[in-house]
TORPANU-970436 format. One line per 2 residues: number of its first residue (from 1); their letters; for each residue x, y, z of C-alpha. Coordinates in nm, 4 decimals. Layout:
NUM> A> X,Y,Z; ...
REM end
This chain:
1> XX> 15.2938,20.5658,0.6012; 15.3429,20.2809,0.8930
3> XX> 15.2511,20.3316,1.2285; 15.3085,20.1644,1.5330
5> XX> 15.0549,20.1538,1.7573; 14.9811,19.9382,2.1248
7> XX> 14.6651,19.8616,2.2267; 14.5678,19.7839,2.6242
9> XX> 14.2939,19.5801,2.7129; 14.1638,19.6179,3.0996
11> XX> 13.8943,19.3918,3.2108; 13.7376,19.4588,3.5249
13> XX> 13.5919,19.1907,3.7112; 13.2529,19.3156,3.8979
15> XX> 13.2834,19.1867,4.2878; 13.0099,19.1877,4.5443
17> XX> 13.0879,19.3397,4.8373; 12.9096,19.3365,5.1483
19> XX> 12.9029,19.6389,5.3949; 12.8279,19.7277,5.7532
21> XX> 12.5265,19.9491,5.7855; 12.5212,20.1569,6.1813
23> XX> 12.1912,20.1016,6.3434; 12.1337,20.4799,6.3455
25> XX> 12.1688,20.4576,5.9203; 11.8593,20.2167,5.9021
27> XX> 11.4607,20.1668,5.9567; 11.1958,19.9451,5.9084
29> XX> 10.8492,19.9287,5.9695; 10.7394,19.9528,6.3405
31> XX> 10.4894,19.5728,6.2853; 10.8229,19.4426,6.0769
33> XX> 10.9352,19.0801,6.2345; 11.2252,19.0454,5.9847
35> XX> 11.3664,19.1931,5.6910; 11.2704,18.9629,5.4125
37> XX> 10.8970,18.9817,5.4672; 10.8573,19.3735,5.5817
39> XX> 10.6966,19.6118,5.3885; 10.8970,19.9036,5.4375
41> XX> 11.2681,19.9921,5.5312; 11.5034,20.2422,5.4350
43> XX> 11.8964,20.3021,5.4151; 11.9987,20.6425,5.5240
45> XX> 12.3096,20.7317,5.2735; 12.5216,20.9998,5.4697
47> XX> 12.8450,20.9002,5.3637; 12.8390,21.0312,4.9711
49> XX> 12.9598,21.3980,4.9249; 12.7969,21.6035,4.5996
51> XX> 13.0932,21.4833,4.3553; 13.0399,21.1800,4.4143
53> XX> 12.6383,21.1488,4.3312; 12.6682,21.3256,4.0244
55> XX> 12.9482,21.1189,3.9261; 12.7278,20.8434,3.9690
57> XX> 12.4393,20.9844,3.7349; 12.2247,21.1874,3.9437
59> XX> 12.0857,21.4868,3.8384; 12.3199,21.7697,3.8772
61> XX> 12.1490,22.0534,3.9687; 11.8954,21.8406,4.1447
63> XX> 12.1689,21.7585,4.3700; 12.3400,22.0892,4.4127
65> XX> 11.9861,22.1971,4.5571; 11.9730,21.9625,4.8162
67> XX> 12.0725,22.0687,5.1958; 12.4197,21.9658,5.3307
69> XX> 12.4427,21.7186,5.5884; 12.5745,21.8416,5.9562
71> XX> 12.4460,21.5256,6.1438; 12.1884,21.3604,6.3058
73> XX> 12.1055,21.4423,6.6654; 11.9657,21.1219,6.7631
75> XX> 12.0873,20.9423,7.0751; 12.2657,20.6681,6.9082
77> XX> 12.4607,20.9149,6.6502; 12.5332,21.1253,6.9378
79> XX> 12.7198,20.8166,7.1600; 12.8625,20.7046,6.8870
81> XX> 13.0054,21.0516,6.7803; 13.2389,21.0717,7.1220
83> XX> 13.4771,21.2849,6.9413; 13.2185,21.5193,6.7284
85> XX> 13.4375,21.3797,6.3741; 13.0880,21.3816,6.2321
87> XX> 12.9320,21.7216,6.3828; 12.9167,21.9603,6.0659
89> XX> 13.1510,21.7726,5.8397; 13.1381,21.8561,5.4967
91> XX> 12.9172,22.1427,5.5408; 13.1809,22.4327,5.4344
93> XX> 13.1363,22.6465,5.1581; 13.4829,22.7129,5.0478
95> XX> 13.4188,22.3421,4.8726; 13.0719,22.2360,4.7897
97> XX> 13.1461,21.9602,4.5955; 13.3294,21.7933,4.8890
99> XX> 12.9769,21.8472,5.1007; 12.8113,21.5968,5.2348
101> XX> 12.4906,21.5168,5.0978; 12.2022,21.2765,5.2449
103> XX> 12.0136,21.0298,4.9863; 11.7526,20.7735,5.1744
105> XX> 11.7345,20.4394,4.9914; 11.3329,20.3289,5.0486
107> XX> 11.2881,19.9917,4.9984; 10.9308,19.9749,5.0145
109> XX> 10.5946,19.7382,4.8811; 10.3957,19.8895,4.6594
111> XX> 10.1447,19.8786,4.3358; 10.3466,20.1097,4.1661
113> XX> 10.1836,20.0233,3.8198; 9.8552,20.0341,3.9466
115> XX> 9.7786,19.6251,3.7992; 9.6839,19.4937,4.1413
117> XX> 9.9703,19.3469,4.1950; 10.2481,19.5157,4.4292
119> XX> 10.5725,19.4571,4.3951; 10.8908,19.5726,4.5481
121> XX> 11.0461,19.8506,4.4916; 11.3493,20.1090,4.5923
123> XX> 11.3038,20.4262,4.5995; 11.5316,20.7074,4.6254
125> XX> 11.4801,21.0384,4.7749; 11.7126,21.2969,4.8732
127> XX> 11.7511,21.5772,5.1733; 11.5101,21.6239,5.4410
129> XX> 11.2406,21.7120,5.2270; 11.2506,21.3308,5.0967
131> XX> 11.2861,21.4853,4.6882; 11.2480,21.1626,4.4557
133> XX> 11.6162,21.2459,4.2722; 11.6209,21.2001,3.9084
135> XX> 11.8967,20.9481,3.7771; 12.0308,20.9831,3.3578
137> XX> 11.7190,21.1739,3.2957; 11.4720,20.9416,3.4954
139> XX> 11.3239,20.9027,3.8801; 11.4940,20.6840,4.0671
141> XX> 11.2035,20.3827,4.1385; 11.3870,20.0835,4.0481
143> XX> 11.1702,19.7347,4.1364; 11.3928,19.5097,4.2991
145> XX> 11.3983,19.1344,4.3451; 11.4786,19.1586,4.7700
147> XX> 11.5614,19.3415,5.0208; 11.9088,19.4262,5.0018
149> XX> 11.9882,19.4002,5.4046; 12.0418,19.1009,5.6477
151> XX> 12.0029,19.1794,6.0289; 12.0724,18.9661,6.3206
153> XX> 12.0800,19.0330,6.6992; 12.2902,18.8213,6.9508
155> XX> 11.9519,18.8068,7.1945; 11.6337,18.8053,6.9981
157> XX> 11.3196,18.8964,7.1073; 10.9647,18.6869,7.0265
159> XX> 10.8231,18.7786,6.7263; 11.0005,19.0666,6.6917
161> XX> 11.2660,19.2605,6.4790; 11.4485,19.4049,6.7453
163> XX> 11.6395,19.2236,6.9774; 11.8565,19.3000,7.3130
165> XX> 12.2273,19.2890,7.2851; 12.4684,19.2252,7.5794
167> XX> 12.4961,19.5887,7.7183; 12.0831,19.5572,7.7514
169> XX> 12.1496,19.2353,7.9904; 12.4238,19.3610,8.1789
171> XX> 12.3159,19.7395,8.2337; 12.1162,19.7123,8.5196
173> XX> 12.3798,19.4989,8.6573; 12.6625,19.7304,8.5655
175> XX> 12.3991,20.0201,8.7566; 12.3538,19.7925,9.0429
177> XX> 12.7429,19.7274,9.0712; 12.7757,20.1170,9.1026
179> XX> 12.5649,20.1829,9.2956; 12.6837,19.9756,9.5516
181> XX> 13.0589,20.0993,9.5199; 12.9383,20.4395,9.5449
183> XX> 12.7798,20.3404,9.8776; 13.0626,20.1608,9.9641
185> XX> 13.3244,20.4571,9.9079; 13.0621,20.6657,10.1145
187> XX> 13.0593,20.4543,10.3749; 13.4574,20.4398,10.3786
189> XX> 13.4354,20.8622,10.3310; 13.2706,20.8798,10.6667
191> XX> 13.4884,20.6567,10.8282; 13.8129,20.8795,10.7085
193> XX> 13.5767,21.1865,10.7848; 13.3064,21.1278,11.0463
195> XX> 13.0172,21.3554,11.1376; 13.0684,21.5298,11.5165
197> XX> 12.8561,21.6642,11.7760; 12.9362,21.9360,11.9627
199> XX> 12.7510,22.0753,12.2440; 12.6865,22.4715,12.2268
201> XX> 12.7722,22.4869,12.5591; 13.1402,22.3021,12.5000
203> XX> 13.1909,22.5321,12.1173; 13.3657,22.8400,12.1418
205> XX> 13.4322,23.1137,11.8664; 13.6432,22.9271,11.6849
207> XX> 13.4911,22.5411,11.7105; 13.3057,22.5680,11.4162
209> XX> 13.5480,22.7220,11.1786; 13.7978,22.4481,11.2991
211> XX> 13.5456,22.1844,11.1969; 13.4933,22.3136,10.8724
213> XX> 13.8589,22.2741,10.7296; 13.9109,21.9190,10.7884
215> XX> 14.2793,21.8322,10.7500; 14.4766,21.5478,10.8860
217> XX> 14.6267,21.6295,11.2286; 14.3824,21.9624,11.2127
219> XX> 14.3010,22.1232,11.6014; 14.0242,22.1760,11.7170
221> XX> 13.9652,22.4406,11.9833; 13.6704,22.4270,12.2133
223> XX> 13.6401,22.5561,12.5529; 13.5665,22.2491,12.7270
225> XX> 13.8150,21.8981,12.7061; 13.6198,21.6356,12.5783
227> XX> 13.3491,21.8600,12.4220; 13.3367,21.6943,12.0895
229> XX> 13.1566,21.3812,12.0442; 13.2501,21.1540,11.6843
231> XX> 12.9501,20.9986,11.5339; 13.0694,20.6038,11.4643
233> XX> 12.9258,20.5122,11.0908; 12.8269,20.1615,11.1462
235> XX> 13.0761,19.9615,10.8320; 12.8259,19.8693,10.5706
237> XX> 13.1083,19.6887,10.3392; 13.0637,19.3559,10.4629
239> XX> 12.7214,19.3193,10.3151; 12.8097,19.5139,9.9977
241> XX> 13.0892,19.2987,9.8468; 12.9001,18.9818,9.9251
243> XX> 12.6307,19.1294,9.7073; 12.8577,19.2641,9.4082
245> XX> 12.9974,18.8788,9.4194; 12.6504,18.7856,9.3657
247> XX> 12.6481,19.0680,9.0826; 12.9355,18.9126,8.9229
249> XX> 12.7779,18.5766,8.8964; 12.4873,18.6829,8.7170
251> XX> 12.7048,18.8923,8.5048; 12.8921,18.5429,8.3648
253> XX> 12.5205,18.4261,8.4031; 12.4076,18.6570,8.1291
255> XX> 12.7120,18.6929,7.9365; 12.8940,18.3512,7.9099
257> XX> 13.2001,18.4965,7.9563; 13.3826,18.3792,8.3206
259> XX> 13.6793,18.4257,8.5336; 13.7901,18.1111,8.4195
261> XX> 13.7952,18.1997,8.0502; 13.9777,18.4744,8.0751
263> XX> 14.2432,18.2997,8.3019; 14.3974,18.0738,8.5646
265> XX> 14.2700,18.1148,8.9023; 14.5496,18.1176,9.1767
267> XX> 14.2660,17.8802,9.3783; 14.1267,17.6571,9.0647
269> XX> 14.4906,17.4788,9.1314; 14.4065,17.3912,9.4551
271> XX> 14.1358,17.1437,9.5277; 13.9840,17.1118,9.1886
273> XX> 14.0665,16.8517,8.9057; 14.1312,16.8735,8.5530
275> XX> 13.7812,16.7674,8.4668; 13.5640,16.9755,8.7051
277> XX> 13.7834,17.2990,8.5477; 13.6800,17.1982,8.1945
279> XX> 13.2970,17.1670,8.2552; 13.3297,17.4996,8.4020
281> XX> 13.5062,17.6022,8.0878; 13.2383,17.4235,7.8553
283> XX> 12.9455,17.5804,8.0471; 13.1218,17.9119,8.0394
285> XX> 13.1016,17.8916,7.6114; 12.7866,17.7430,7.6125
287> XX> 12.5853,18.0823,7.6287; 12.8871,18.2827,7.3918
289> XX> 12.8640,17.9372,7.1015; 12.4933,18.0191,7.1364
291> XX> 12.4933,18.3752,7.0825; 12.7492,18.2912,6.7717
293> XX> 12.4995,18.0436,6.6453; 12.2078,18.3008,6.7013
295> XX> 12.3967,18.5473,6.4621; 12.5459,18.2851,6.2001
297> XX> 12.1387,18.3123,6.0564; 12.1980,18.6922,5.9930
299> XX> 12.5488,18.5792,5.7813; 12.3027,18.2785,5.6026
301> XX> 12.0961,18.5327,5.5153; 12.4297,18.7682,5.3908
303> XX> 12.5314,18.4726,5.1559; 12.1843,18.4465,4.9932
305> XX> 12.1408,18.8046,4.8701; 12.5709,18.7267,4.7794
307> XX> 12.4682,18.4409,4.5966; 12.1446,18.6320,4.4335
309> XX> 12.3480,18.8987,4.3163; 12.5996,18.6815,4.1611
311> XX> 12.3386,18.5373,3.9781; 12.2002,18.8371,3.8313
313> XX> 12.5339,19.0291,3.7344; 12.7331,18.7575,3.6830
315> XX> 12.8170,18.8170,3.2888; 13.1375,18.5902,3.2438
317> XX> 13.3154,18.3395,3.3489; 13.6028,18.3233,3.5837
319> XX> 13.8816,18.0971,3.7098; 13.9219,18.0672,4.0849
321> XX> 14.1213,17.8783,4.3325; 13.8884,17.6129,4.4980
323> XX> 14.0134,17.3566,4.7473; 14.3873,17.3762,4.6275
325> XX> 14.2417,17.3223,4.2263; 14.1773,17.5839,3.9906
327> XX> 13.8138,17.5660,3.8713; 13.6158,17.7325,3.5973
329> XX> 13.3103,17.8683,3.7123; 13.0596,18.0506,3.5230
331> XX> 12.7820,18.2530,3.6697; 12.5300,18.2528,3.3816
333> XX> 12.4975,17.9215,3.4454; 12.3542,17.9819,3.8573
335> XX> 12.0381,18.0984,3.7212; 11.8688,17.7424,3.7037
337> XX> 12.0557,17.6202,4.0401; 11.7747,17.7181,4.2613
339> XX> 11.7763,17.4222,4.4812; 12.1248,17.5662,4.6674
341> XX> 12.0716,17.5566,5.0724; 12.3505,17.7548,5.3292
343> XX> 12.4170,17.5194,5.6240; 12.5309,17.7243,5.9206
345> XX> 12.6774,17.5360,6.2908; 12.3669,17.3600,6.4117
347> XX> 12.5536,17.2542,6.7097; 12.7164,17.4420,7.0859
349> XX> 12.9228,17.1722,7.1254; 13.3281,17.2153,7.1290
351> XX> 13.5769,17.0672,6.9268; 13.6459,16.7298,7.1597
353> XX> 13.2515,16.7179,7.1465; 13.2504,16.7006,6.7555
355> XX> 13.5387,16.5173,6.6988; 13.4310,16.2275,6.9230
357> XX> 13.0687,16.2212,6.7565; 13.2798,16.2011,6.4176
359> XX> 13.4704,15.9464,6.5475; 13.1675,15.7391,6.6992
361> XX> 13.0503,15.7381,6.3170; 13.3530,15.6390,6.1597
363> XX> 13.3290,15.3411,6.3797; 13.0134,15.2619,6.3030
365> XX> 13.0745,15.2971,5.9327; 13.4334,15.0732,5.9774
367> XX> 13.1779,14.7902,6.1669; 12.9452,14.8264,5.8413
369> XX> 13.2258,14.7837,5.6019; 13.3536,14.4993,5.7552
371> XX> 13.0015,14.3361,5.8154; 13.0072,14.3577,5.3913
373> XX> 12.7387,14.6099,5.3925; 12.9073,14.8239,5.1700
375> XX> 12.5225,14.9484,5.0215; 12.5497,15.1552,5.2991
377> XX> 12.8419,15.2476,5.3147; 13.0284,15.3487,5.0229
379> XX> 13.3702,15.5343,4.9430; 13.1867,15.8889,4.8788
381> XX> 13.0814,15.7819,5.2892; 13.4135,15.7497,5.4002
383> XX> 13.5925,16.0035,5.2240; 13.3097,16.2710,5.3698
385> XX> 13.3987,16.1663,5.7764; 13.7429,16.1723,5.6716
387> XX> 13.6994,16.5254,5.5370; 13.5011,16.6278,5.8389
389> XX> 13.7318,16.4604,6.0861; 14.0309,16.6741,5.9202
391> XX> 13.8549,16.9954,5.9190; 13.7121,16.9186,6.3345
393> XX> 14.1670,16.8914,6.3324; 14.1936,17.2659,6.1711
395> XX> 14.2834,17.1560,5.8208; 14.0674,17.3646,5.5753
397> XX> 14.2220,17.1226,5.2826; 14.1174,16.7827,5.3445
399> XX> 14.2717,16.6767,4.9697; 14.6178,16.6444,5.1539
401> XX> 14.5589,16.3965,5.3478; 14.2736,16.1774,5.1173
403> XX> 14.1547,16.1427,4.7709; 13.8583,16.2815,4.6767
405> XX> 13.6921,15.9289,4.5089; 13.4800,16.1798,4.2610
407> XX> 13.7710,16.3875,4.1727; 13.7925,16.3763,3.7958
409> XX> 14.0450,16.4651,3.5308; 13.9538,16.8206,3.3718
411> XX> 14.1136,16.6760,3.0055; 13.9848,16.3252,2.9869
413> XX> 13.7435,16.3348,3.1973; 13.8134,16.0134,3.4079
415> XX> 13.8173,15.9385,3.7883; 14.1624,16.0065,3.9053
417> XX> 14.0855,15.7545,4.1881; 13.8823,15.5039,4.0929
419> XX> 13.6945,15.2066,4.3083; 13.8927,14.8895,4.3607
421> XX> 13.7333,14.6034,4.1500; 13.4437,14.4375,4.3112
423> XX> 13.4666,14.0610,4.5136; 13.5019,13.7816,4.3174
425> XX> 13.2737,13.5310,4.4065; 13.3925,13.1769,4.5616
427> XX> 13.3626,12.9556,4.3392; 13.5692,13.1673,4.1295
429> XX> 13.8152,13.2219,4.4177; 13.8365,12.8784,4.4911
431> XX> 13.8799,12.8244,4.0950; 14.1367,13.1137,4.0666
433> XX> 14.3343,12.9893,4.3904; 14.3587,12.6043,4.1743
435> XX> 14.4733,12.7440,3.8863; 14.7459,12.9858,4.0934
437> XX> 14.8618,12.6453,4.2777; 14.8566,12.4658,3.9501
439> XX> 15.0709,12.7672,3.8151; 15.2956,12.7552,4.1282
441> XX> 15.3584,12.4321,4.1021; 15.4256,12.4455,3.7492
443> XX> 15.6445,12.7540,3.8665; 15.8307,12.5338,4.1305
445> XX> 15.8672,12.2785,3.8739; 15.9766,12.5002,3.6362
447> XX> 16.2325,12.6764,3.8696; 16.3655,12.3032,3.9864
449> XX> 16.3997,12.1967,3.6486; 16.5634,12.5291,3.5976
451> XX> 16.7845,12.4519,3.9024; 16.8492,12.1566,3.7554
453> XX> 16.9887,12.2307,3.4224; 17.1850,12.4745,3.5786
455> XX> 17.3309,12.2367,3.8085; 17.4116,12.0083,3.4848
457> XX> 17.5499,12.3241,3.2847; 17.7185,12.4423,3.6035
459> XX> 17.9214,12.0815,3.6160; 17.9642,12.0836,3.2418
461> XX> 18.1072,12.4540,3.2500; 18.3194,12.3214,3.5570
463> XX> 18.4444,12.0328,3.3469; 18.4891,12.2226,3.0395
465> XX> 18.6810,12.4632,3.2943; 18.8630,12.1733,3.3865
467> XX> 18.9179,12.0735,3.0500; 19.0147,12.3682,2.9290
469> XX> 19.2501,12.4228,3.2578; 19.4299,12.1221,3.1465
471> XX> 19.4555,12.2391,2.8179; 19.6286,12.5050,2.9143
473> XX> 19.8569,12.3183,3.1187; 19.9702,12.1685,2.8573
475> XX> 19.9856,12.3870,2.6272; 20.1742,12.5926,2.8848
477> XX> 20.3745,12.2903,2.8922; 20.4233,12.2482,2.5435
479> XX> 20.5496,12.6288,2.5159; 20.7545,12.6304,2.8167
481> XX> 20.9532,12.3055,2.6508; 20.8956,12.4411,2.3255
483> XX> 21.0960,12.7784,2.4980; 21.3842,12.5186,2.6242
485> XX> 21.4185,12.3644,2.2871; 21.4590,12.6755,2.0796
487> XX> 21.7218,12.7633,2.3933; 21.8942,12.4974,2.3476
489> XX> 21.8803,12.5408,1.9673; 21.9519,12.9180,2.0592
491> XX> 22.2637,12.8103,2.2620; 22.3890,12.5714,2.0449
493> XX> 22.3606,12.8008,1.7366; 22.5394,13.0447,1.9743
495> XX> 22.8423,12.7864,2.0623; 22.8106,12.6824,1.7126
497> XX> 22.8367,13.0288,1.5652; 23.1318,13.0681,1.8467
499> XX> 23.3482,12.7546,1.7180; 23.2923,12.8240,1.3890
501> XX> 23.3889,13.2213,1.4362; 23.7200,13.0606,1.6358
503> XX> 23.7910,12.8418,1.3752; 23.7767,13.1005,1.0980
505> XX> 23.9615,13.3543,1.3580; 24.1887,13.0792,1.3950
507> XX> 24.2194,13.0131,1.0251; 24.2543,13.3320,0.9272
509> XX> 24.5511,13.3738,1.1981; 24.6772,13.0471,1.0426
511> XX> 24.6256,13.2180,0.7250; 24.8215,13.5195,0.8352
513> XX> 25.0861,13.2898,0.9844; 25.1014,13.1003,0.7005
515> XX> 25.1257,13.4703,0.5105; 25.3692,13.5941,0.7122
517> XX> 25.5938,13.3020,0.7400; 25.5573,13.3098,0.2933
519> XX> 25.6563,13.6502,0.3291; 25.9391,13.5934,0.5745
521> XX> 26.0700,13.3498,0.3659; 26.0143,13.4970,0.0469
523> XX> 26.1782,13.8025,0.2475; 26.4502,13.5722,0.3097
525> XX> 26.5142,13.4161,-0.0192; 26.5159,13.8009,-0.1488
527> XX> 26.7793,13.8905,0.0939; 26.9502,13.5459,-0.0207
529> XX> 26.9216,13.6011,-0.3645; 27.0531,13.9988,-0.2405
531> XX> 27.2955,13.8665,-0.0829; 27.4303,13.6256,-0.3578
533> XX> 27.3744,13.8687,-0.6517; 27.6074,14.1139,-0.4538
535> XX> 27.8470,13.8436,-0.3675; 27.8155,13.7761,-0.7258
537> XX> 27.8449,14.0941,-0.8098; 28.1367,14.1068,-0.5354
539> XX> 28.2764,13.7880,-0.7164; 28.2434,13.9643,-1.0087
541> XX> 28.4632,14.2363,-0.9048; 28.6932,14.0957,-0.7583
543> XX> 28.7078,13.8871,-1.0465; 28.7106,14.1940,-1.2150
545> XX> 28.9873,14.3653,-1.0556; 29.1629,14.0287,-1.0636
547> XX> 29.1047,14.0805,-1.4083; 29.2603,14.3685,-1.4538
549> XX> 29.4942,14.3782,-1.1852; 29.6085,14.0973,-1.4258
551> XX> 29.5870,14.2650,-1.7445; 29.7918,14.5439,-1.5394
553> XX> 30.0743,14.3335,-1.4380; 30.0490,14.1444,-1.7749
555> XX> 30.1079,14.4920,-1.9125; 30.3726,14.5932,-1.6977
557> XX> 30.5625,14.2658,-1.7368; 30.5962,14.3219,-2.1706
559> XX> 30.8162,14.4896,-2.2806; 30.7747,14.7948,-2.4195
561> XX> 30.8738,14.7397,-2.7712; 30.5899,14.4852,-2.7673
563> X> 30.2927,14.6772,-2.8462
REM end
């Protein structure tokens, strides 16, 4: 018996991710100055429910023991959690597998082996209680190669971890700035509403409750005109926006981030020229580039635990697009590249600043070419400011616009662009330009007495033309009289064929004159020979009857006795 059957092969690629962990979610040692060297953090996991852990290994009923999570109370979890998403979540009973569960990730130095020599390890503990958990049949105390986090602050601190972000420069500000406003409104409240004296003598029995419910166009009733006397607040709001001005300053002071960033002033139109606006603008980014160049060492250190991690579980190899080219790359092969360095923006300066420093060394390097210096400069040189220049433009692919001189064919293995031949020296050029004179000499030589013997074959083909043109003259001639002769011979054949056809017409009618005339006077002797046999015949007759008309009177005249 046959069967078909279809079999499915799924490979899954393993991909490193990285992930955001919330300030409130980590720790580290109180003496800690960075994450790579500290002896102790930890990763607070509250984002796992109880399906999930087991489904990852952990020890089931270890982890059904275990307290749900209903959320931290600290101050940070408690700003953050405006809403109160977090507050209890995952705590009902109706599901416990969908609980949430808390697991701590300890990442912590230690000589867990007890050989002297510490090492690093994580540990992992669970609930509040801090229960090592169990993982396929075994505690979860894993040593580790490094620290699994990167941290950076926009404002760092001195020798220390923690650093200040912006809202810890510009909250005293920000509680200066209301401060003032609220004195300000006050100030403006008392104008609308001012304090009043009134004299006991001037209030009455109803003064008081009057001046209690203050209402526009309210009356007031007093038993004296003029009793009431208005307390004038002294306006305090010309020194107070002067000073929030000041406030603002420092704000863009601290922050980098000014009026003229964020958009056109009506006045910067005015009096102020295109240059002065764009040093404003440039001193404006300088604090923000520097606060992005502060935190680009917290992504270095991201893409060194990346590429560590690569290394370590990379099992196969891959094909990926790279600079517009498919490229095999192979992981297993990382784990002797240990000389790799991440080079982060070393500089604050903007785009016009960078191109024109690229540009100042492409001139150099275009004065050092043509000085013959090419030891210093080579193509590899040229192509790289080229490449730099293009991505300073906003082109991530510099290949479009210049070949790469090391770019190599992945089947034969050869330069696809290789190096122009190297000088010839002068002697050699001074040889090389004698022997292409020589050989354009010989050339014009050869093309003259090429012109030449077409010249001479372009006069013989003429005279052969003309030859042959008068050739044909007379051989057209020759046929044209040749065509008059056999004419003539045609016409006189014709006339002769005519005279001869008249004289046989006329012979024949001869003929059948001739004919006729034999027969007309054969027709005629007949009719005379007709005529005399019947006057023969007539003669004869008559003779006849003569004859007997003679015998009859011969017989009447004897007598009748004489018979």
């Amino acid at each position: 018996m046959l069967h078909d059957v279809t079999v499915v092969t799924t490979k899954k690629y393993s991909c490193a991710k990285v992930m955001g962990v919330p300030p409130e979610e980590f720790g580290i040692e109180r003496g800690a100055r960075n994450v790579k060297d500290s002896n102790y953090c930890f990763h607070e996991v509250v984002t796992k429910t109880e399906a999930q852990l087991i489904a990852e290994g952990f020890d089931e009923a270890q982890i059904r023991g275990l307290q749900a999570y209903v959320g931290n109370n600290d101050i940070e979890t408690t700003a953050r959690d405006t809403a109160q998403e977090n507050l209890g979540a995952g705590s009902s009973t109706a599901n416990p597998s969908a609980r949430f569960v808390k697991i701590t990730e300890h990442y912590v130095r230690m000589d867990y082996e007890g050989n002297g020599k510490p090492g690093l390890y994580q540990v992992i503990t669970g609930g509040e209680q801090g229960e090592i958990l169990r993982k396929d049949g075994k505690e979860c105390v894993t040593q580790y190669d490094a620290v699994p986090f990167a941290a950076t602050t926009p404002v760092p601190m001195t020798h220390r971890f923690f650093g200040r972000s912006i809202a810890d420069l510009v909250m005293p500000l920000q509680r200066e700035k209301t401060a003032l406003k609220r004195a300000a409104l006050d100030n403006l409240y008392l104008h609308n509403n001012p304090r009043v004296e009134v004299a006991e003598a001037n209030a009455g029995p109803n003064t008081l409750d009057d001046l209690l419910v203050s209402r526009p166009g309210g009356v007031v009733r007093t038993k004296t005109a003029g009793g009431l006397n208005w307390q004038v607040v002294p306006d305090i709001t010309s020194s107070i926006y002067p000073m929030m001005q000041y406030l603002d300053a420092e704000l863009e002071t601290r922050t980098g981030l000014s009026k003229q960033t964020q958009g056109i002033d009506a006045d910067a139109l005015q009096n102020q020229s295109a240059t002065a606006v764009a040093q404003v603008f440039s001193a404006s980014q300088m604090r923000v580039k520097l606060i992005a160049r502060i935190m680009a060492e917290g992504v270095r250190d991201i893409f060194s635990l990346l590429h560590g991690t690569i290394r370590k579980h990379g099992q196969q190899a891959q094909t990926v697009r790279l600079r517009n080219t498919w490229v095999n790359v192979d992981p297993r092969n990382w784990k002797t590249r240990d000389d790799m360095t991440i080079n982060v923006g070393l500089g604050t300066g903007g785009k016009a600043q960078q191109f024109a420093q690229q540009m100042a060394l492409a001139n150099v390097q275009k004065e050092i070419v043509a000085a013959g210096k090419t030891n210093l400069v080579g193509d590899r040189e040229l192509y790289n400011t080229a490449a730099e220049l293009t991505k300073i433009m906003g082109h991530k692919n510099p290949d479009k616009f210049f070949k790469d001189p090391d770019a190599k064919d992945p089947q034969t293995g050869q330069l696809l662009n290789p190096p122009p031949p190297p000088p010839v020296p002068e002697a050699v050029q001074v040889a090389q330009m004698k022997a292409q004179t020589d050989q354009q000499n010989m050339a014009v030589q050869a093309q003259l007495d090429e012109r030449a013997d077409q010249r001479k074959a372009q006069i013989e083909a003429t005279q052969a033309e003309a030859d042959i043109a008068t050739q044909n003259r007379k051989t057209e001639a020759e046929m044209i009289q040749s065509q008059q002769e056999f004419q003539l011979k045609k016409e006189l054949a014709l006339l002769e064929f005519e005279l001869q056809r008249q004289l046989e017409t006329e012979k024949l009618n001869m003929q059948r004159e001739m004919h006729q005339q034999q027969m007309a006077q054969n027709a005629e002797q007949h009719r005379q020979q007709m005529e005399a046999g019947v006057f023969k015949t007539v003669q004869g007759q008559e003779a006849h009857n003569q004859k007997m008309e003679l015998a009859d009177k011969a017989a009447k005249a004897k007598p009748k006795g004489d018979k």
